[in-house]
N, C-alpha and C positions, 0 to 999 in steps of 0.2 A: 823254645819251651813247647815243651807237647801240650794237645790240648787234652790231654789225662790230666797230666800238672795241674793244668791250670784250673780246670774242673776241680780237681780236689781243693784248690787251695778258693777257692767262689763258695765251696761248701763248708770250710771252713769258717770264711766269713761271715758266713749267713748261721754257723750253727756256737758265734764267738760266745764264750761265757759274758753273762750279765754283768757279773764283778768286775770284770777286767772293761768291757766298757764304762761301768761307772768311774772306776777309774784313772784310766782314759779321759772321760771327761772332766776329773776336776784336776786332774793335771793341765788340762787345754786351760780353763778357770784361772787356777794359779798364776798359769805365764802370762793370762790376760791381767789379771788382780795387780800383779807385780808390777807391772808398764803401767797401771791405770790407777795409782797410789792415790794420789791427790784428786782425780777424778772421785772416787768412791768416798773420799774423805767428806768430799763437798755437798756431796749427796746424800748422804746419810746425816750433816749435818743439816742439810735445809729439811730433808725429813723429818728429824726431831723439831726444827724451830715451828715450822707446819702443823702439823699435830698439837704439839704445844701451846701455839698460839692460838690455834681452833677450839683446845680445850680450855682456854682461860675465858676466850670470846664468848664461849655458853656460858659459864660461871658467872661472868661480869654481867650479861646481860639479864639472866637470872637475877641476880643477887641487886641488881639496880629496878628492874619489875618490882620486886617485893619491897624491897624500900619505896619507892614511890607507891605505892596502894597505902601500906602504911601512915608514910606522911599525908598524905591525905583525906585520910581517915580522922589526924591531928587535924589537919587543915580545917573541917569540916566546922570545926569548933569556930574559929573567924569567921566564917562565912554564914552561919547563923545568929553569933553577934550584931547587933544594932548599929555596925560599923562600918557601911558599903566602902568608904573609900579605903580601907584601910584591908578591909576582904580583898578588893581587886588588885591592890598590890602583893598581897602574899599570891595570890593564881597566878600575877603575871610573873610571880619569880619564882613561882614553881615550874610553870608549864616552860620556862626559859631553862630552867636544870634538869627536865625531866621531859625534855624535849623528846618523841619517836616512840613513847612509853603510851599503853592505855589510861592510864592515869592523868599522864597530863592531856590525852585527847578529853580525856572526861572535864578537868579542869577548865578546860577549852571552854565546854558545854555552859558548866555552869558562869563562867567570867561574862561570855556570849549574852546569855539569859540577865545577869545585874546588870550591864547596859542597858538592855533594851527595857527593862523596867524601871531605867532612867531617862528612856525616849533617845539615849544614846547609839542611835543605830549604826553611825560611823563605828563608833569602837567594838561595838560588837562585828561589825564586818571584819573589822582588824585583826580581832584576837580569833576567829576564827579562818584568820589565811591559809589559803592551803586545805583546807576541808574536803574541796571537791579530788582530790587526788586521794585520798584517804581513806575514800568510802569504803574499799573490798578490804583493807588491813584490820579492821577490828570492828567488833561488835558497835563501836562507839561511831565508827565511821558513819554510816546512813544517819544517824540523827546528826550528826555537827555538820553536814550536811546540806540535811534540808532545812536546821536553824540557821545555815549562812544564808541559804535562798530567803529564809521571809527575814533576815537581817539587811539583805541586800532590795527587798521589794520595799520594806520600811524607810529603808537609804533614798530610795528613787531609782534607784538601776535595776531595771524594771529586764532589761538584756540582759544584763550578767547574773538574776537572777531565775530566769527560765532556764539559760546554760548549765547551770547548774543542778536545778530539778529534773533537766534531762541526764544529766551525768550520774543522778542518781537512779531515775529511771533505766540506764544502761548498764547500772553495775551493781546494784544494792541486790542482797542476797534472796532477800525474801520480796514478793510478788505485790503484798500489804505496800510495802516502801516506795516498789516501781508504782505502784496505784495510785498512792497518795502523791507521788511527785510529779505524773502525769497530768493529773486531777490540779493540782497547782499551777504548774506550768499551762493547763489550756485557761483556766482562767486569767491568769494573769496575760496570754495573747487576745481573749475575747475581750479583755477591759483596755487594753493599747490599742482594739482596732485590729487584730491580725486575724481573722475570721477562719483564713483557707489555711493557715497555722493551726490554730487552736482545733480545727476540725481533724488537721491531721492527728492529732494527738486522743480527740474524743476517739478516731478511729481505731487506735491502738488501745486504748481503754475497752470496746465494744469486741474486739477481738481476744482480748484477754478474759473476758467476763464469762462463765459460767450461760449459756444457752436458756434464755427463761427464767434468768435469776433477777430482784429487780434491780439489781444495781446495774445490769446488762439495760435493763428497759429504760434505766435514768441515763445511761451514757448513750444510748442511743436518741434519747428526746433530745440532748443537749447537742450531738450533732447535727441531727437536723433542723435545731434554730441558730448555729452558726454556718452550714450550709447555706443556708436561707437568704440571713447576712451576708455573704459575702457573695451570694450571688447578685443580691441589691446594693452592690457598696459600687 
C-alpha cells in the first residue's frame, strides 16, 4: 500500500461523518446489550428498588415526625393532669414508639424533669440514656443533656456527670451551652476536690469570655482561687 493510500484513507478517518459513528456506536452497544441481558436486567432492577426504597424512607420518616409532634401535643394533656404515675407511663411508651424522633427526645425532657421532682434521680438518669450522644442531632439535644448531667450530680456520679457537661461543652451548638456546661463541670471538680481540673476548665471559660466583660473578670477570680487551692492541696 502506497503511502498516498494510506494518507487518504487516515483522512478519511479523521474527517468520518458523525452519524455513521453514532451509529457505529450503538451497534457496539447492542452486541454488548445482547450478551449482557440479565446483567442489565438486574441493574435496572436494583435501580428502581433503590430509589424506591429512598423514596419511601423520606415519606416514612416524615410522616412518623409529624405524627409524633402531634401525639404529643395530645400527650401534653396527661402530663398536666394531677396524675404523675400515670403521665410517666404514657412518655415512657411514647418515647419507646417514637424512639430517634425530636418528639420523643422532648418526651425525654419532660419524663427526666417528673422524676427528679420526685427526688427520683435514678430514673430520671434512666429515661434519659443516651443523651450525651445526642446533643448535635436536635435542638433538644444540649438541654437533655445537660438535664442528664445534674440528674447524674443528683444520682451521686459526680464522674459521669462532668463527662458529660464536657460532651456538651464539645459539641453543643451555641457558646451560652458550652458556658453553662463548662461552668458546671468546674464546679462540680472544685466540690470533689479536683482543683488543677476545675482550673483547667475556669481556663477555657476565661479564654472564651469577651476581654473586660465581667463575666471574663468572674471566671478569672474563680481561677485564681482554684489555682491557689490546688497549689496548697
Amino acid at each position: 500500500m502506497s503511502a498516498q493510500s494510506m494518507a487518504n484513507r487516515s483522512s478519511r478517518a479523521r474527517h468520518a461523518d458523525p452519524d455513521d459513528v453514532m451509529l457505529a456506536r450503538a451497534l457496539e452497544f447492542a452486541d454488548w446489550a445482547s450478551g449482557n441481558v440479565k446483567a442489565i436486567v438486574i441493574g435496572v432492577v436494583l435501580l428502581v428498588v433503590l430509589v424506591g426504597g429512598g423514596l419511601y424512607y423520606r415519606y416514612y420518616t416524615a410522616h412518623r415526625t409529624q405524627e409524633a409532634s402531634a401525639e404529643l401535643m395530645k400527650l401534653q394533656r396527661t402530663v398536666n393532669a394531677d396524675n404523675p404515675q400515670l403521665a410517666a407511663r404514657d412518655l415512657e411508651q411514647f418515647v419507646h414508639r417514637y424512639d430517634g424522633t425530636t418528639a420523643a427526645a422532648e418526651a425525654q425532657v419532660v419524663l427526666a424533669q417528673m422524676y427528679l421532682q420526685q427526688n427520683d434521680a435514678k430514673k430520671a438518669v434512666a429515661a434519659l440514656q443516651g443523651a450525651e450522644g445526642r446533643i448535635g442531632k436536635s435542638d433538644v439535644g444540649p438541654q437533655a443533656a445537660l438535664l442528664l448531667a445534674a440528674s447524674q450530680t443528683a444520682a451521686g456520679d459526680t464522674k459521669g456527670a462532668v463527662q458529660t457537661y464536657l460532651a456538651v461543652a464539645d459539641q453543643a451548638p451555641h457558646e451560652y451551652q458550652k458556658a453553662e456546661a463548662l461552668e458546671d463541670a468546674a464546679v462540680l471538680r472544685t466540690q470533689s476536690g479536683d482543683f488543677k481540673g476545675a482550673a483547667e476548665l475556669y481556663q477555657r471559660l476565661v479564654d472564651g469570655a469577651e476581654k473586660g466583660s465581667p463575666q471574663r473578670q468572674l471566671y478569672e477570680m474563680r481561677l485564681a482561687e482554684v489555682q491557689a487551692k490546688a497549689e496548697f492541696k
